[in-house]
C-alpha positions as CSV (number, residue, x, y, z in Angstrom):
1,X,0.0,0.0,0.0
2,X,1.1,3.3,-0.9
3,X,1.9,6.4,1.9
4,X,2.6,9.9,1.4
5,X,5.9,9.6,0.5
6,X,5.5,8.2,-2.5
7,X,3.4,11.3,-3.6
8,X,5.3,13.8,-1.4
9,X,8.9,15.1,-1.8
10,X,8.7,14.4,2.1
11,X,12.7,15.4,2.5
12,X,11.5,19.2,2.2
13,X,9.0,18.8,5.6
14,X,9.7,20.3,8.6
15,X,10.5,17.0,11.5
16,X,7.0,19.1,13.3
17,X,5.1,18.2,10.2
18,X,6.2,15.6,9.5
19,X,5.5,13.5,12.6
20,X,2.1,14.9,12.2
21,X,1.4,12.9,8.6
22,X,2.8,10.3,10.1
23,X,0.8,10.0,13.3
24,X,-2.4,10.7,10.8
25,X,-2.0,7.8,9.1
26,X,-1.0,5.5,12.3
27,X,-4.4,6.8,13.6
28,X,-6.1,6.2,10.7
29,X,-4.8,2.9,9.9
30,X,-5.8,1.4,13.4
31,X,-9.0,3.4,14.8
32,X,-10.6,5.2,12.3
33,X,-10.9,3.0,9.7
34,X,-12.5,0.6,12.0
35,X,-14.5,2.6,13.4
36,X,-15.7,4.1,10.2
37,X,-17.8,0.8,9.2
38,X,-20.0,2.0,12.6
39,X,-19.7,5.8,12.2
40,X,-21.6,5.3,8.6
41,X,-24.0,2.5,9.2
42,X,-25.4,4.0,12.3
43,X,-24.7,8.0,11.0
44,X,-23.4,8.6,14.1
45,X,-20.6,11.3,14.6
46,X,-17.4,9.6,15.0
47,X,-16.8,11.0,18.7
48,X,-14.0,8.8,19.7
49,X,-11.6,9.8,16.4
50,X,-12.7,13.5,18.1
51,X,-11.0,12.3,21.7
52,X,-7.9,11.1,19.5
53,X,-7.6,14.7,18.0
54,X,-7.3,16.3,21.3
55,X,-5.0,14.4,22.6
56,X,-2.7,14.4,20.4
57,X,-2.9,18.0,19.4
58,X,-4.9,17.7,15.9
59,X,-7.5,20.6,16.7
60,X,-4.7,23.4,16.5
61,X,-3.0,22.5,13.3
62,X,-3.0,25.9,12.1
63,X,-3.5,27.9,15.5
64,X,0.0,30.3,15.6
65,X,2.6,29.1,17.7
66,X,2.2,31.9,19.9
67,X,-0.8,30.4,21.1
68,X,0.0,27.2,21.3
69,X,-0.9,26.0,18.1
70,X,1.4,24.5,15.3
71,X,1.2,27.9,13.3
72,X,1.1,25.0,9.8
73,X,0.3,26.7,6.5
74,X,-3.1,26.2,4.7
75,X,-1.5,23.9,2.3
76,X,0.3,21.7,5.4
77,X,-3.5,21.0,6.8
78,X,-4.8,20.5,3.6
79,X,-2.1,17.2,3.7
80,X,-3.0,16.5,6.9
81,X,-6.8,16.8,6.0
82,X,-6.2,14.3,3.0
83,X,-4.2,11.3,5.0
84,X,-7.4,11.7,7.2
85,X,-9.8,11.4,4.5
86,X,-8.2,8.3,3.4
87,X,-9.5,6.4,6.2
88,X,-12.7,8.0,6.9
89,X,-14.1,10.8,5.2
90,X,-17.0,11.8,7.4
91,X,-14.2,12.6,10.1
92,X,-12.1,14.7,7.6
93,X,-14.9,16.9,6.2
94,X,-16.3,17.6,9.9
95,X,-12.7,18.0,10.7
96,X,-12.3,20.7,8.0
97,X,-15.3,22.7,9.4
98,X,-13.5,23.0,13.2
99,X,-9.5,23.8,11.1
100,X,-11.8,26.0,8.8
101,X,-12.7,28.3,11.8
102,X,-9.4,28.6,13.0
103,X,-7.8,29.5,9.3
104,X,-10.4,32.7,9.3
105,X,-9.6,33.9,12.7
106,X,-5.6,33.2,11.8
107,X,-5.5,34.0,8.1
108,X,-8.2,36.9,7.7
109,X,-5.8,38.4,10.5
110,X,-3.2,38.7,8.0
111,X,-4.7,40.5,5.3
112,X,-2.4,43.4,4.6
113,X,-5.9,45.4,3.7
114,X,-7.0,45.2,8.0
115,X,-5.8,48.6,9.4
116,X,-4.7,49.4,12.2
117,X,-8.1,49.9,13.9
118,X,-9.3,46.5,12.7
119,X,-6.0,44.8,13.8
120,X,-6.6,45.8,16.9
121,X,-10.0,45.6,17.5
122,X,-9.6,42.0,16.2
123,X,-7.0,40.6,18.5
124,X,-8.6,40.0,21.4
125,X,-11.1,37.9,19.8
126,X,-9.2,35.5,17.9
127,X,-6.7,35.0,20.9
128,X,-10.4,34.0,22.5
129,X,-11.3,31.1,20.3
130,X,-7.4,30.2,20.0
131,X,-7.4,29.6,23.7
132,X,-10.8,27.9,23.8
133,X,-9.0,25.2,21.7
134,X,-5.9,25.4,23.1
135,X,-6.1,25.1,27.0
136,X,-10.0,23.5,26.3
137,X,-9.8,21.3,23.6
138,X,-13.1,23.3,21.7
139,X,-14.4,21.9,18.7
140,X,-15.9,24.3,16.4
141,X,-18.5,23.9,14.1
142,X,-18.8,26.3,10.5
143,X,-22.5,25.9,9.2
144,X,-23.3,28.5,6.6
145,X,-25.3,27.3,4.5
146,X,-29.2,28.4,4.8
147,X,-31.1,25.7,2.1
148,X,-33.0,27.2,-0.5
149,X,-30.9,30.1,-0.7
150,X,-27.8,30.6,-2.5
151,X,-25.9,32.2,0.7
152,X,-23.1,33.6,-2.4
153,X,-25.1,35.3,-4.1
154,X,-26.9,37.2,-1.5
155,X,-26.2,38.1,1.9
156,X,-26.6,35.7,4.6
157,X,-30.3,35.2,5.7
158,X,-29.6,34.7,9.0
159,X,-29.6,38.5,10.8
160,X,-28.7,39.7,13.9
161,X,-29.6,43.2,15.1
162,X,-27.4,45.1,18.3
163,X,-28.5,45.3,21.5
164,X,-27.5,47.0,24.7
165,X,-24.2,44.9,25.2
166,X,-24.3,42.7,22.6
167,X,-26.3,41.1,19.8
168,X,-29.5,39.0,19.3
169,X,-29.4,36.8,16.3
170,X,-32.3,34.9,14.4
171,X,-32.0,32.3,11.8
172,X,-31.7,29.3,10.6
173,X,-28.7,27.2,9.2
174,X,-28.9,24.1,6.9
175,X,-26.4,20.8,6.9
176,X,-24.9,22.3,10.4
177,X,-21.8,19.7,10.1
178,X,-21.4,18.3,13.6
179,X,-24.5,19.4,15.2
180,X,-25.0,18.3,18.7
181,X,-21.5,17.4,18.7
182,X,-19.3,20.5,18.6
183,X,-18.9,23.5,22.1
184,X,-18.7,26.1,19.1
185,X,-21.1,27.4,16.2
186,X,-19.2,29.4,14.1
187,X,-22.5,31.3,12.8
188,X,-22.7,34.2,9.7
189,X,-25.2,36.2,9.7
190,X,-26.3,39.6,8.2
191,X,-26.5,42.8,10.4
192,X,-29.7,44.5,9.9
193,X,-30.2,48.3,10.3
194,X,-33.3,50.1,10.0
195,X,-34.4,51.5,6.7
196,X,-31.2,49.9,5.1
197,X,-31.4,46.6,2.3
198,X,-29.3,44.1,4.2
199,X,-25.9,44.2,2.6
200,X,-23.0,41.8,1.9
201,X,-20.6,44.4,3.6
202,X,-22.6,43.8,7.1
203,X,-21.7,40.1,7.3
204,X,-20.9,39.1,11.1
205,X,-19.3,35.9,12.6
206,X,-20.0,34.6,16.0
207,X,-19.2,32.1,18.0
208,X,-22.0,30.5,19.6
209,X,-21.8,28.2,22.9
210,X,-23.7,25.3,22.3
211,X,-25.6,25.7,25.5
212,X,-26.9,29.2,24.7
213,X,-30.4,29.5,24.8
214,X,-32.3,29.8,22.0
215,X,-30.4,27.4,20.1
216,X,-31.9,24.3,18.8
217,X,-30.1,21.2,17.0
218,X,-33.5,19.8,14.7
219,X,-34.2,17.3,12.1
220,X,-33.2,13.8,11.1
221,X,-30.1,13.2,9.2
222,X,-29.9,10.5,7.1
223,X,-28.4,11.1,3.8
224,X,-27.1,8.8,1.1
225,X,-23.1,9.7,1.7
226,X,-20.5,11.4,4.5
227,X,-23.2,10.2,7.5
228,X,-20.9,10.4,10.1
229,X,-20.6,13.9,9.6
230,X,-23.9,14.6,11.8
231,X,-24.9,17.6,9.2
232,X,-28.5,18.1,11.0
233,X,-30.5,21.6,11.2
234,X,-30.1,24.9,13.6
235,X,-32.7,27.3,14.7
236,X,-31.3,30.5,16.4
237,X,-33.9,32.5,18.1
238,X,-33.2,35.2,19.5
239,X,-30.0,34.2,20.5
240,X,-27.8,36.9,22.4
241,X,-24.3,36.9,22.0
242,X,-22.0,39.1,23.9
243,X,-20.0,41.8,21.3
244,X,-16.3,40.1,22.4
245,X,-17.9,36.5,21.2
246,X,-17.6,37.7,17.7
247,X,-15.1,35.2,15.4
248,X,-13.8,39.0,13.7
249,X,-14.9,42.2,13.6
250,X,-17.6,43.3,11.7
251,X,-17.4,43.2,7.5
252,X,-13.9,41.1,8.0
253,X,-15.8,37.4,6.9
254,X,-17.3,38.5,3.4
255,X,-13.7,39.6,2.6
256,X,-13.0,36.2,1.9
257,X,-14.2,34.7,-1.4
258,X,-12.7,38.0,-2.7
259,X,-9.5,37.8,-1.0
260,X,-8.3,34.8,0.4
261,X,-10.4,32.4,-2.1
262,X,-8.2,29.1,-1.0
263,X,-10.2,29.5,2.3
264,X,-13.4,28.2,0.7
265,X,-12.3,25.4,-1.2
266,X,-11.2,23.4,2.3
267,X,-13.8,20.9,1.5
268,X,-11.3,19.1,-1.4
269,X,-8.8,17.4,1.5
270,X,-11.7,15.1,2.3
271,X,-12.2,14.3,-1.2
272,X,-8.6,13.9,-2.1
273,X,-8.2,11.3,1.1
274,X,-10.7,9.1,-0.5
275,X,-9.8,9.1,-3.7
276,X,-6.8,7.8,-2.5
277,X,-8.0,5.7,0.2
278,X,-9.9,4.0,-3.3
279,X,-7.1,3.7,-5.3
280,X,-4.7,1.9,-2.4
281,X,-7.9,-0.5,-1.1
282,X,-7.7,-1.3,-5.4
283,X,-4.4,-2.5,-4.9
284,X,-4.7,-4.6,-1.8
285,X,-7.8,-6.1,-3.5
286,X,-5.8,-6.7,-6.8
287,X,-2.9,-8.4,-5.1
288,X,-5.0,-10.6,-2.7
289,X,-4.2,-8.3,0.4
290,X,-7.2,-7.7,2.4
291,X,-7.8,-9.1,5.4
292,X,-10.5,-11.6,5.7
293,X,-10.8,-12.1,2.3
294,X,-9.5,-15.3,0.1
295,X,-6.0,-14.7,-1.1
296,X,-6.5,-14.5,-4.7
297,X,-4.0,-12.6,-7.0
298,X,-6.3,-11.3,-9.4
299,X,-3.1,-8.8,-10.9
300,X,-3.0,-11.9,-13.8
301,X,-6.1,-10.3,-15.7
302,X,-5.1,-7.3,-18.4
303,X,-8.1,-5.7,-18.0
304,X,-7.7,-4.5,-14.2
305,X,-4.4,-3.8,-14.9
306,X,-5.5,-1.3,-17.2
307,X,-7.7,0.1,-15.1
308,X,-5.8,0.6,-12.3
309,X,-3.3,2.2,-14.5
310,X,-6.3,4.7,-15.4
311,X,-6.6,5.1,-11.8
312,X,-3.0,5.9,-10.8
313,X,-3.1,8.4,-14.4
314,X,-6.2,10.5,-13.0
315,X,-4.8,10.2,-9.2
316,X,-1.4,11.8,-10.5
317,X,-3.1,14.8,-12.0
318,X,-5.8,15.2,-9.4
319,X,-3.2,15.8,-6.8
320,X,-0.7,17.6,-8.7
321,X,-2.9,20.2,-9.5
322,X,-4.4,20.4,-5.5
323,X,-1.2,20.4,-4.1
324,X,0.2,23.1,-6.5
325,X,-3.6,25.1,-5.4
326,X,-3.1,24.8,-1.9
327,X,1.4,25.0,-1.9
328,X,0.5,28.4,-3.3
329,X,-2.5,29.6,-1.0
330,X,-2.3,33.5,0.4
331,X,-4.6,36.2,0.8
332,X,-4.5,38.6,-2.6
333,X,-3.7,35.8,-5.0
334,X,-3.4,36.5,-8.9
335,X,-5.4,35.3,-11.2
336,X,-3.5,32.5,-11.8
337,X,-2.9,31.3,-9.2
338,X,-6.7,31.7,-8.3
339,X,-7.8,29.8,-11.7
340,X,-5.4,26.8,-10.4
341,X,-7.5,26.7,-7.7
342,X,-11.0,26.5,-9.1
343,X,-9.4,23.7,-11.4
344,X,-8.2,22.0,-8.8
345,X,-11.2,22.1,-7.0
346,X,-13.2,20.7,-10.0
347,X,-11.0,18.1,-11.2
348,X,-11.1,16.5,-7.2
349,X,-14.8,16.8,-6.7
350,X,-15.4,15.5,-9.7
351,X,-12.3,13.1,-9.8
352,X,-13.0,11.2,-6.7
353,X,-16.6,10.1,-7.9
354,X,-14.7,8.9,-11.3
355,X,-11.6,7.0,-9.0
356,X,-14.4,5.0,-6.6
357,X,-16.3,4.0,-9.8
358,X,-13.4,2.5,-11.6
359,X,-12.5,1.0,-8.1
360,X,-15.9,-0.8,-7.9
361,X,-16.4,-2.1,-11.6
362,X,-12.3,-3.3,-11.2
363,X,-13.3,-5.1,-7.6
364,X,-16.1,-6.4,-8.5
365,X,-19.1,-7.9,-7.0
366,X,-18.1,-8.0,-3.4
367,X,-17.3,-4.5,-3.0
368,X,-20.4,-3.7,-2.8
369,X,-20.6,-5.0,0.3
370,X,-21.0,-2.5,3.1
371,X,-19.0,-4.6,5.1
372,X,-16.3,-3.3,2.8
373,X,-15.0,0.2,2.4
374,X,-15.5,1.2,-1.1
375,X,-19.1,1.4,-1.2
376,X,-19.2,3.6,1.5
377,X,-15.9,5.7,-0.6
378,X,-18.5,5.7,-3.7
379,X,-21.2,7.1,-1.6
380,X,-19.0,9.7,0.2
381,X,-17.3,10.6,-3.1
382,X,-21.1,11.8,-4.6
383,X,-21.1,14.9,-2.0
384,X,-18.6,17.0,-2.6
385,X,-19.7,18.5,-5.8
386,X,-22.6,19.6,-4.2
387,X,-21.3,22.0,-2.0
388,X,-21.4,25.5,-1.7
389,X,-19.8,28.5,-2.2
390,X,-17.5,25.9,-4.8
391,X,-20.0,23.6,-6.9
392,X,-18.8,22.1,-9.7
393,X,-21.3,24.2,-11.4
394,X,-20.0,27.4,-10.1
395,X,-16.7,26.6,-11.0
396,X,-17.1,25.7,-14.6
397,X,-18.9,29.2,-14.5
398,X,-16.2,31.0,-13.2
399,X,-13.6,29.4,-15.2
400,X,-15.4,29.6,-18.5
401,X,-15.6,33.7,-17.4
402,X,-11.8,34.1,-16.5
403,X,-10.9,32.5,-19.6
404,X,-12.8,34.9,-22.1
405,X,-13.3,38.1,-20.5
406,X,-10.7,40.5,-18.3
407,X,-12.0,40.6,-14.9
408,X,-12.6,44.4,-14.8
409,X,-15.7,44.0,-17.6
410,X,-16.9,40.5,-16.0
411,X,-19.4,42.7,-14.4
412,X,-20.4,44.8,-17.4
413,X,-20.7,41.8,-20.4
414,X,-21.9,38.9,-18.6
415,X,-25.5,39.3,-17.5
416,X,-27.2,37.6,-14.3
417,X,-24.6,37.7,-11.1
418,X,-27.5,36.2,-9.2
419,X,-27.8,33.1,-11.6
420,X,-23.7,32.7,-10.8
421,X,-22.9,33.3,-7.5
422,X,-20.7,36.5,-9.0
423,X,-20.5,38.1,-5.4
424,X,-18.4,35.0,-4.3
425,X,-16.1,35.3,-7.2
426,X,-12.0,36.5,-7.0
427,X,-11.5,39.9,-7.4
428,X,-8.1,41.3,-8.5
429,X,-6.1,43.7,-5.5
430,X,-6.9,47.2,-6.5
431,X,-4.9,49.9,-4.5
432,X,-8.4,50.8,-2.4
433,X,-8.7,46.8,-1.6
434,X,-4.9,46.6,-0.4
């Protein structure tokens, strides 16, 4: 079976780093894969891999040193992310939403547009959440998404209003990844003034205890892929939040899609893991290797050799292309570098459901047995072009704009923004965004 140094120059990681991809895959290899078989037939959230994250430091990847965190770059969790994914992917994508918190309270930090005023005003609160994590062992939850609404191409239904010393929010949030199961909701929302069309520009982030009144965990959750990930409904009413409970100040979040586009495409570790995960349980299956199973080489028949050669082809270019996306990540990118991602995030979410396919049809029959992992890969690979701000969709969309027009008459010569999600698009620096 393949590890990640046969797809990784691994002499060029730090000995911090690396001991983290390394403990990743020991974790993977002897509790969560096991316990994934459970974690998806029951959709129950996979708790105990949770336990094994805290104690062994995996909920402050990216968290600055100067906390107490590891202070790794976007693209170093989005490695880690992937070995995770490998062996589970409900525990990677739920993963992602509690590292995805942190990157916006580290990385929006960062953004050499903040001034002074904002830099300070937003210190406070990320060393908040940092230390939550840190001396607590908080996990955070990021649900955004409202259902029915397209949350990037119009501000964020959920609103919150001020109040004498803080905020009351009301609202609603669909596929609320780890619901029940998380001491932080990372919840945008939309200030609302009187006499004023809520804006884009009044987006707010707080974080929500799970305890606070007014908030309600509701609906079932049983979906057809990623089960473990516990995605059910949350009903904020009127919820009050204190003003220093806030992820960032005010207008910081919508910043970005714009700005720091790598951000939103987090998702793709997940997806990268199990196409992987597929292509390596191919080969044990191939060569007679999996426990419990007969011992049959089956390596004698051209036909799945071919195929797995296919495999290993589209495996090469998926991952060459999302490691070069995320190696590159920073807040301002150019427009290359931005294109590279939306490719990259295409060619994965639409690359793993390819790489489980040919995994089944060159396994066979028997993998279709639940007690089996690809069938479960196959139905976790289906998600992921589904989800929002980055469809598959909305990528095509964008790339097929960046490719014809120059950004600056995007707005002018293509018509509907609405119909595209164009507020969540890149948007080159100009010198009143920097």
């Amino acid at each position: 079976m393949s590890t990640f140094h046969d797809y990784y120059n691994t002499e060029t990681f730090d000995p911090e780093f690396l001991h983290m991809m390394e403990l990743a895959n020991e974790l993977g290899r002897t509790r969560f894969a096991q316990r994934a078989i459970t974690v998806d037939k029951e959709a129950r959230f996979p708790t105990e891999n949770y336990e094994d994250f805290a104690e062994h430091g995996f909920l402050r990847l990216v968290i600055p040193k100067a906390f107490g965190g590891f202070g790794f770059s976007l693209g170093q969790y989005a490695m880690i992310g992937a070995e995770i994914g490998k062996y589970c992917g409900a525990t990677a994508l739920t993963f992602n939403m509690h590292t995805s918190s942190m990157m916006w309270s580290r990385f929006m930090y960062e953004l050499p547009n903040l001034t002074d005023e904002d830099r300070a005003a937003f210190a406070p609160l990320r060393e908040r959440q940092f230390r939550n994590v840190v001396d607590d062992h908080a996990i955070y939850s990021q649900p955004i998404s409202e259902g029915g609404t397209n949350w990037t191409a119009k501000p964020i239904q959920t609103h919150c209003k001020k109040v004498e010393g803080g905020y009351v929010i009301n609202g609603f949030k669909k596929f609320a990844s780890l619901a029940g199961h998380c001491d932080y909701y990372s919840i945008v929302c939309t200030e609302h003034f009187e006499g004023i069309e809520p804006r884009h520009e009044d987006t707010m982030n707080f974080a929500v205890h799970k305890d606070n009144p007014g908030l309600k965990v509701v609906g079932e959750w049983d979906p057809i892929g990623m089960r473990g990930t516990h995605s059910k409904d949350l009903v904020l009413t009127e919820v009050f939040v204190k003003a220093d409970e806030m992820m960032m100040p005010p207008g910081i979040f919508i910043r970005t899609l714009p700005y720091w586009p790598h951000m939103m495409a987090t998702l793709t570790p997940a997806y990268m893991g199990i196409a992987q995960g597929a292509y390596d349980y191919t080969i044990k299956y191939l060569r007679g290797e999996v426990a419990g199973l007969p011992p049959i080489d089956r390596r004698v028949y051209p036909t799945k050799r071919a195929t797995v050669a296919k495999m290993y082809q589209k495996l090469i270019e998926m991952r060459t292309l999302w490691h070069t996306a995320f190696t590159e990540a920073c807040g301002f990118p150019t427009k290359g570098q931005v294109m590279r991602l939306y490719a990259a995030q295409f060619a994965v979410m639409e690359g793993v459901q390819e790489m489980t396919a040919l995994a089944i049809r060159t396994c066979g029959g028997q993998s279709m047995l639940k007690s089996l992992p690809l069938e479960r890969m196959y139905r976790d690979s289906r998600c992921g072009a589904l989800m929002l701000p980055y469809t598959s969709e909305i990528m095509e969309d964008y790339l097929s704009m960046m490719t014809l027009y120059d950004m600056a008459d995007i707005d002018d010569l293509v018509p509907d923004p609405a119909a595209s999600a164009r507020n969540s698009m890149w948007r080159p620096a100009t010198p009143d965004s920097v």
